[in-house]
C-alpha positions in Angstrom: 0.0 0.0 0.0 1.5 3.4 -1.3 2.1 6.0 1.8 1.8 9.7 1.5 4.8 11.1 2.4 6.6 14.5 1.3 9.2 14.3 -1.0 13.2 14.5 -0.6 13.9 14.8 -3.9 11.3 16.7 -5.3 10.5 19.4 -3.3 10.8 23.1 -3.8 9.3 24.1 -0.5 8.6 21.4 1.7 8.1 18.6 -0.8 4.2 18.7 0.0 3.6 18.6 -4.2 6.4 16.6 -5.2 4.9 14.0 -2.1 1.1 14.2 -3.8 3.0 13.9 -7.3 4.9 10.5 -6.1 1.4 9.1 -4.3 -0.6 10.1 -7.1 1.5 9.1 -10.6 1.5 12.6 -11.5 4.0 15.5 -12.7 4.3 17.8 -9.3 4.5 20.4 -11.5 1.3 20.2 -12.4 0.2 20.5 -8.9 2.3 23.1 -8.2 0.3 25.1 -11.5 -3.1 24.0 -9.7 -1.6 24.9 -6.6 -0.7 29.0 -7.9 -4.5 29.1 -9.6 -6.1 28.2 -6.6 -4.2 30.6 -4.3 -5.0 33.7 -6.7 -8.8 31.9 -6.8 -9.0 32.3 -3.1 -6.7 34.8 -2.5 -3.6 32.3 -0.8 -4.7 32.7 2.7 -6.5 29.3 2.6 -3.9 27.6 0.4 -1.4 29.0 2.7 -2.9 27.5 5.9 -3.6 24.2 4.6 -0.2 24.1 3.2 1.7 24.6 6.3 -0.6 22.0 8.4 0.2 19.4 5.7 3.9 20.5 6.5 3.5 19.6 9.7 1.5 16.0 9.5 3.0 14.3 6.8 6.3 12.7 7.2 9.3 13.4 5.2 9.3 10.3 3.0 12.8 8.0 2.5 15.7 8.8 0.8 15.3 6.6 -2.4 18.9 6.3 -3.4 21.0 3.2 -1.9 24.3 4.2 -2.4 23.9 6.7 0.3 26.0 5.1 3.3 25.2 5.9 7.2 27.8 8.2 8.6 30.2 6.2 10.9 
């Protein structure tokens, strides 16, 4: 089962649209586009707020590559 998680690699913010990308098979930056028409729709402040409590709840997802070695 997939897990929405915010991305590491992806992000340009908080990785909250590159996370929603990954879960939902999409390009983020086409949720990033939907993102900027909604915030002029409703003039940001709601964007805004639910952006930063997604911030909050969902975890930072895991880092994808496996060559990256713990530090010792």
């Amino acid at each position: 089962m997939k897990k929405l998680t915010r991305s590491i690699s992806d992000r340009q913010i908080a990785g909250i649209c590159g996370g929603l990308g990954e879960y939902m098979n999409i390009d983020s930056t086409i949720l990033r586009l939907a993102l900027i028409f909604l915030g002029v729709i409703t003039a940001f402040f709601p964007l805004i707020i639910t952006y930063f409590i997604g911030w909050a709840i969902i975890p930072d997802g895991e880092v994808q590559n496996s060559h990256v070695k713990d530090p010792e």
